[in-house]
N, C-alpha and C positions, 0 to 999 in steps of 0.2 A: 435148644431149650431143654432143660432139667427133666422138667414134668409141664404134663398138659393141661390143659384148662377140658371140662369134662362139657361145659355151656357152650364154648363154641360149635362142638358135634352135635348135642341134643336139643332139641328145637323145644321141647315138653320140662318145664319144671314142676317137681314134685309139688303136691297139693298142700303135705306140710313140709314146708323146709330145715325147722328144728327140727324135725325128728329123722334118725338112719330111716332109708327106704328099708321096707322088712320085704325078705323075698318067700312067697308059699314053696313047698317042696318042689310043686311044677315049675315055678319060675325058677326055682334054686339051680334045676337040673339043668332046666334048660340055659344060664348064667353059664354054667359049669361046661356045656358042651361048647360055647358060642367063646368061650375063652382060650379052647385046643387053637394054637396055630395051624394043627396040622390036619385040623376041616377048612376044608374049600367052602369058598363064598354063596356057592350052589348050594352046599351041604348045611351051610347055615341057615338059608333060605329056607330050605326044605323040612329044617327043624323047626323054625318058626310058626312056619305053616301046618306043621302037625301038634302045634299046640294053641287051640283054642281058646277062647272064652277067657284069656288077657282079658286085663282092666289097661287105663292110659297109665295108674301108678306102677303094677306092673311090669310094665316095657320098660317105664322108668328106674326100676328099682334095678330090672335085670340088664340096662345098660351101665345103672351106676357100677352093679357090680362088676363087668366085662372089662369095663373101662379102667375101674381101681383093679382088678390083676393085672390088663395087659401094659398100663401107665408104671405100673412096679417093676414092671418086667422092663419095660423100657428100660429105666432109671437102673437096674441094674443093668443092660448091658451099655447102658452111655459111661456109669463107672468102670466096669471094664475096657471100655474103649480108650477112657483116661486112661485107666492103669499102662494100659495096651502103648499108648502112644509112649508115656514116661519111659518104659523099657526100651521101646525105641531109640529115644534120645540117648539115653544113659547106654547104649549098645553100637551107638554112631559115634559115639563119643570114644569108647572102646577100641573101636577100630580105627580111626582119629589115632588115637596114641599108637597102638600097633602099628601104624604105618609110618610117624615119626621116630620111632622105635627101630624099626627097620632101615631107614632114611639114616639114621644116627650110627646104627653097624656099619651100613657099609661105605657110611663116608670114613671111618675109622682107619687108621694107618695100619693096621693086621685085624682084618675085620673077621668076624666068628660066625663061618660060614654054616657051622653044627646051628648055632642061635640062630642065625638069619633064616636058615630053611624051615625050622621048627617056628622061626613066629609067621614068617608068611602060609606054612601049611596052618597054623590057626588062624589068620587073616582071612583066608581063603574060606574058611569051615565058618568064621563069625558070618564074612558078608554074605554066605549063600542059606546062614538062617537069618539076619536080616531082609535079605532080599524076599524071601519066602513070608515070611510073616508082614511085609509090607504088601503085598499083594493081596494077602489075608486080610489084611485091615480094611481095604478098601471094599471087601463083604460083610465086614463088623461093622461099617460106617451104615453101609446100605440097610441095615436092619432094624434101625429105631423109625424108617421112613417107611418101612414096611409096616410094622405095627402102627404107625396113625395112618396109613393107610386105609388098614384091616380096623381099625377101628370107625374111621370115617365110614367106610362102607357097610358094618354092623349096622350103626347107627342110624343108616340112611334103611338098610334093611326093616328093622326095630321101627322105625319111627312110621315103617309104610303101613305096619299093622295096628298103630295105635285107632283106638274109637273115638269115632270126633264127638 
């Protein structure tokens, strides 16, 4: 999926729904730290809980915001992954022809062994950064399931502290 649904994570809908949640300074910061990927889920926790005296709109406002960076960020790296995959293609395809290419020299009646070794030494240089970058992907794929992960569990954080 594209982009996420923000309803499904937060169990609390804002009190007014036309209007953008407003975040105070407090809540802005703390929006802003709870959005680093690269605080630990403990470290989230521990923010949360050194900021007191939240409202339920609050939590809400500062999930909406957590949620709208890390759903962008998503969205940009699922375009990337597109992009990622198309070069792919277009580089299978590449080497696809190099290898008919080569197929075609040396079935040749004085075959051009200068050509043939020079396209297989690129044959060889294409598949092993195909090979490499396909391996890569399969951590480019893993990262949009990490972010709704990290976001589920915000939220599930966020929502322990809401005032009933």
């Amino acid at each position: 999926m594209d982009t996420l649904s923000a309803a499904v994570m937060w169990p609390h809908p804002p009190e007014n729904q036309a209007a953008a949640p407003v975040l105070s300074p407090e809540a802005a910061r703390l929006a802003e730290q709870l959005a680093l990927r690269r605080l630990t889920l403990e470290e989230a926790e521990s923010a949360v809980d050194a900021t007191p005296n939240l409202t339920k709109d609050d939590y809400t406002a500062i999930f909406s915001d957590v949620f709208d960076r890390l759903n962008q960020r998503r969205g940009e790296i699922m375009g990337g992954i597109t992009r990622y995959a198309r070069n792919q293609a277009r580089m299978a395809e590449e080497i696809e022809a190099l290898r008919g290419e080569i197929a075609t020299l040396t079935k040749a009646e004085s075959p051009d062994f200068d050509r043939i070794d020079q396209l297989e030494e690129d044959l060889d240089w294409r598949a092993r950064v195909f090979d490499d970058r396909r391996r890569s992907l399969t951590y480019a794929c893993e990262t949009p399931v990490l972010l709704e992960k990290r976001l589920y569990a915000l939220a599930q954080i966020l929502a322990a502290h809401v005032p009933d």
